[in-house]
TORKOL-454575 format. One record per residue (C-alpha): y, x, z; residue in three letters; residue number from 1. Coordinates in steps of 0.5 Angstrom, whole numbers, plus 500, padded with zeros to 3 digits. Example, Ala and Ser with C-alpha at 12.3 -4.5 7.8 and 13.67 -1.06 7.14 Angstrom:
residues 2
<site><Y>491</Y><X>525</X><Z>516</Z><resn>Ala</resn><resi>1</resi></site>
<site><Y>498</Y><X>527</X><Z>514</Z><resn>Ser</resn><resi>2</resi></site>
//
This chain:
residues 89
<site><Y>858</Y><X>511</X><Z>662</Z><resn>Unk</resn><resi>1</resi></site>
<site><Y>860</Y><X>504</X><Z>664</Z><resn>Unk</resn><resi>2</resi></site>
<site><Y>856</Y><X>500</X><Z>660</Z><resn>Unk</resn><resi>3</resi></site>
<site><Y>850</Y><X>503</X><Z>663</Z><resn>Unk</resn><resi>4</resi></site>
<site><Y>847</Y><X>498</X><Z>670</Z><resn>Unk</resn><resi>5</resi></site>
<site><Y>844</Y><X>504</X><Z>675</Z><resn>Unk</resn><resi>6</resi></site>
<site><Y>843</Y><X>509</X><Z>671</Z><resn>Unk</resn><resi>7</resi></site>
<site><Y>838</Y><X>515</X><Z>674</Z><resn>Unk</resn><resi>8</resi></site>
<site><Y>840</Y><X>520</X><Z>669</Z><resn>Unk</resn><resi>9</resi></site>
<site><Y>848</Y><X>521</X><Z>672</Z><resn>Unk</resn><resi>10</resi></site>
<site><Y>853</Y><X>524</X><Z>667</Z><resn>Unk</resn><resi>11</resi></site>
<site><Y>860</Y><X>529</X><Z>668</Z><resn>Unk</resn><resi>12</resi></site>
<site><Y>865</Y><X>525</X><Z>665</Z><resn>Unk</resn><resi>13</resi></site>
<site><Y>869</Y><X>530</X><Z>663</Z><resn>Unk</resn><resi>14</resi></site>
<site><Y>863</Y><X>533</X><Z>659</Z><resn>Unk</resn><resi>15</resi></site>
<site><Y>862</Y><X>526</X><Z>655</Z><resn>Unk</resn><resi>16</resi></site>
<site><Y>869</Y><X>526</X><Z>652</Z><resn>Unk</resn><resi>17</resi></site>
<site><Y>869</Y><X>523</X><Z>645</Z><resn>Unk</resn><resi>18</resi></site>
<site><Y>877</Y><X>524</X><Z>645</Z><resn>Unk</resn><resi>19</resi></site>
<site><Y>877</Y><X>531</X><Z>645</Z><resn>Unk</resn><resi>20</resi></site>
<site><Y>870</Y><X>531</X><Z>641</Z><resn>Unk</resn><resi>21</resi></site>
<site><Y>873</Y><X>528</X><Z>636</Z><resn>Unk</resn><resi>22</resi></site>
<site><Y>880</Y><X>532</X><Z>635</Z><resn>Unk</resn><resi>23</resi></site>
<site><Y>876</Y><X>538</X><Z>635</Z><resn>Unk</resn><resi>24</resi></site>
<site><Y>871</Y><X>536</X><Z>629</Z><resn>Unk</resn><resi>25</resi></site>
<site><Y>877</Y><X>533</X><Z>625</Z><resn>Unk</resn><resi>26</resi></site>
<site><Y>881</Y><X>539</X><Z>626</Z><resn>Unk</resn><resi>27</resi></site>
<site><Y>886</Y><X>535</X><Z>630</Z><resn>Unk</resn><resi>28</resi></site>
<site><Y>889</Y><X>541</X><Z>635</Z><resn>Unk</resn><resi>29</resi></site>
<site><Y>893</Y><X>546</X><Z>636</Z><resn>Unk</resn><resi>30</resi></site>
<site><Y>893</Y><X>552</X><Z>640</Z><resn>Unk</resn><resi>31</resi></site>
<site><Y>899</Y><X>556</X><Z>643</Z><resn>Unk</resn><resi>32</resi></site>
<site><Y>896</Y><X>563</X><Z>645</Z><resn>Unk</resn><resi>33</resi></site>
<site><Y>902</Y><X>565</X><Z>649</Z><resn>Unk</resn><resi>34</resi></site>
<site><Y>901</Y><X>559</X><Z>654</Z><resn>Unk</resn><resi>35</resi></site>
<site><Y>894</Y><X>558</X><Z>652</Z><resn>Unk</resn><resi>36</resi></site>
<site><Y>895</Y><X>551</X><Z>652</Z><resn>Unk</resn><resi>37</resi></site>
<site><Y>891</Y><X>546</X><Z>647</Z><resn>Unk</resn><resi>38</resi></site>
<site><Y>895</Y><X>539</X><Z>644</Z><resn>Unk</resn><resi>39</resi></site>
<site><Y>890</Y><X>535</X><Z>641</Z><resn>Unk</resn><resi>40</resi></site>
<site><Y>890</Y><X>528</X><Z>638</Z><resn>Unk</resn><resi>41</resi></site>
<site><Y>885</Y><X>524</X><Z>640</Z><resn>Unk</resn><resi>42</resi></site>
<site><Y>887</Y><X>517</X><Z>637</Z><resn>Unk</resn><resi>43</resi></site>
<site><Y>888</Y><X>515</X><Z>629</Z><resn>Unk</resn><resi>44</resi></site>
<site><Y>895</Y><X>515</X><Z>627</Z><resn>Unk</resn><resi>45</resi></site>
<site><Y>894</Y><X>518</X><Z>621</Z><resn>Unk</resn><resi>46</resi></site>
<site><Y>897</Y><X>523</X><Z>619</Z><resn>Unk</resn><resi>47</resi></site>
<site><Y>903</Y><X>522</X><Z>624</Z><resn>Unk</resn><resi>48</resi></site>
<site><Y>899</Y><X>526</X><Z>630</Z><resn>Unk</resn><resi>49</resi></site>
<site><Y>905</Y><X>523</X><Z>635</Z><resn>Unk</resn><resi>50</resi></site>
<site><Y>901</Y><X>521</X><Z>641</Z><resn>Unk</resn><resi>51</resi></site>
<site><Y>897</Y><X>528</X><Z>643</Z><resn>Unk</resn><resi>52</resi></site>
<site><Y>894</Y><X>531</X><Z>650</Z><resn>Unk</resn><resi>53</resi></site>
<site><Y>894</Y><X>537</X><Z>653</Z><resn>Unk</resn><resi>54</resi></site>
<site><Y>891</Y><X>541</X><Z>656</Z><resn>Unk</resn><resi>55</resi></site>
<site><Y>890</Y><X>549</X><Z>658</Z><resn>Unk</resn><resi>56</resi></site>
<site><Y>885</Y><X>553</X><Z>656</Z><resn>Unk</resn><resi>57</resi></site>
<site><Y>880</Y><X>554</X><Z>661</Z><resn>Unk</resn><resi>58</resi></site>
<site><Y>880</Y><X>547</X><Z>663</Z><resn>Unk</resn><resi>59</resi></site>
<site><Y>877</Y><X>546</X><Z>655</Z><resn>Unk</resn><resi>60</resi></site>
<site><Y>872</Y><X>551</X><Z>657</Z><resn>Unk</resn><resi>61</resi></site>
<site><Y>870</Y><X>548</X><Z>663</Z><resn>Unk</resn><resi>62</resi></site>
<site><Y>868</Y><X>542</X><Z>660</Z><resn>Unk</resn><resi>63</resi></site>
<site><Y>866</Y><X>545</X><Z>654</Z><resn>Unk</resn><resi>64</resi></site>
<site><Y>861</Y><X>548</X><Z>660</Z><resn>Unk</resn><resi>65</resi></site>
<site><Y>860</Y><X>542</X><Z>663</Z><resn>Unk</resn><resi>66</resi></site>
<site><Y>858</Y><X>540</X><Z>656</Z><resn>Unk</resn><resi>67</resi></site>
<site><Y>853</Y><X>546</X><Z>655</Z><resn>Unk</resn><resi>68</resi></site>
<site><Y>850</Y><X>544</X><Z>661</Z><resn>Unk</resn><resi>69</resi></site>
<site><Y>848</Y><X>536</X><Z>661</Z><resn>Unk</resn><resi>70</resi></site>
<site><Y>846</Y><X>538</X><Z>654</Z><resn>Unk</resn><resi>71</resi></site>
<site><Y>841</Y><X>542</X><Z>657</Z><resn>Unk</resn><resi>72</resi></site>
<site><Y>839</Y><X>539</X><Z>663</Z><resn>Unk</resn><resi>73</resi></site>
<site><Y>837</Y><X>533</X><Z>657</Z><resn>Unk</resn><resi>74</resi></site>
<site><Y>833</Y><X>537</X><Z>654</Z><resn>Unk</resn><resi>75</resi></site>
<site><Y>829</Y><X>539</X><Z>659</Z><resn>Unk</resn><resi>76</resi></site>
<site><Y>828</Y><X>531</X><Z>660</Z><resn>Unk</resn><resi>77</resi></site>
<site><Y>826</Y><X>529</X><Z>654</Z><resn>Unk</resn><resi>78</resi></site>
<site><Y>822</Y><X>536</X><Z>654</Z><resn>Unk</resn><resi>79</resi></site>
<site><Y>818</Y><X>534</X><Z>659</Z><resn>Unk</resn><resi>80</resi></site>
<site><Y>818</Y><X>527</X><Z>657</Z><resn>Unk</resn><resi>81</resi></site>
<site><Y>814</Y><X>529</X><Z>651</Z><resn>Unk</resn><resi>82</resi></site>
<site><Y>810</Y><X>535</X><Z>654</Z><resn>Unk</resn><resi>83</resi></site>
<site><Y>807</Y><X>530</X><Z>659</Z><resn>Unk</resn><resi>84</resi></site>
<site><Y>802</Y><X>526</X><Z>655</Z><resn>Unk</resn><resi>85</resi></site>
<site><Y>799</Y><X>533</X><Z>653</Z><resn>Unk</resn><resi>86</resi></site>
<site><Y>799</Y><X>535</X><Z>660</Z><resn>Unk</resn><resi>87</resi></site>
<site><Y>795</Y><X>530</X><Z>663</Z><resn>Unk</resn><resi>88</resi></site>
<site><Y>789</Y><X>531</X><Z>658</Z><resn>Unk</resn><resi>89</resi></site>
//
């Protein structure tokens, strides 16, 4: 969130990973269920896939958490900011 000048609304870096977002959307992963290990392909190569990451399972589901969580903590802002006008009748 870089572009953002003294935002009061911090987000976890690691939950706003568009990388990882978009290789799981576009079905660019694989998973190795013996070393519980993810290899994804966050770049466009076509359909060469060479450069990939990697990263165990539960780091993935840390951030998949992460995710939930700031997610959540939007949804209540944007709840609250919407429910205010009604609340102060």
């Amino acid at each position: 969130m870089d572009f953002i000048d003294d935002s009061w609304f911090t987000l976890e870096d690691a939950a706003t990973d568009n990388q990882l977002r978009n290789s799981i959307a576009h079905y660019k992963t694989n998973y190795d269920e013996v070393s519980q290990v993810i290899e994804y392909f966050p770049r466009r190569e076509g359909m060469e896939e060479e450069r990939s990451e990697s990263m165990q399972f539960i780091e993935f589901m840390r951030r998949i958490l992460l995710a939930y969580r700031e997610m959540h903590r939007m949804h209540h802002l944007i709840k609250a900011i919407l429910y205010y006008p009604m609340l102060m009748r």
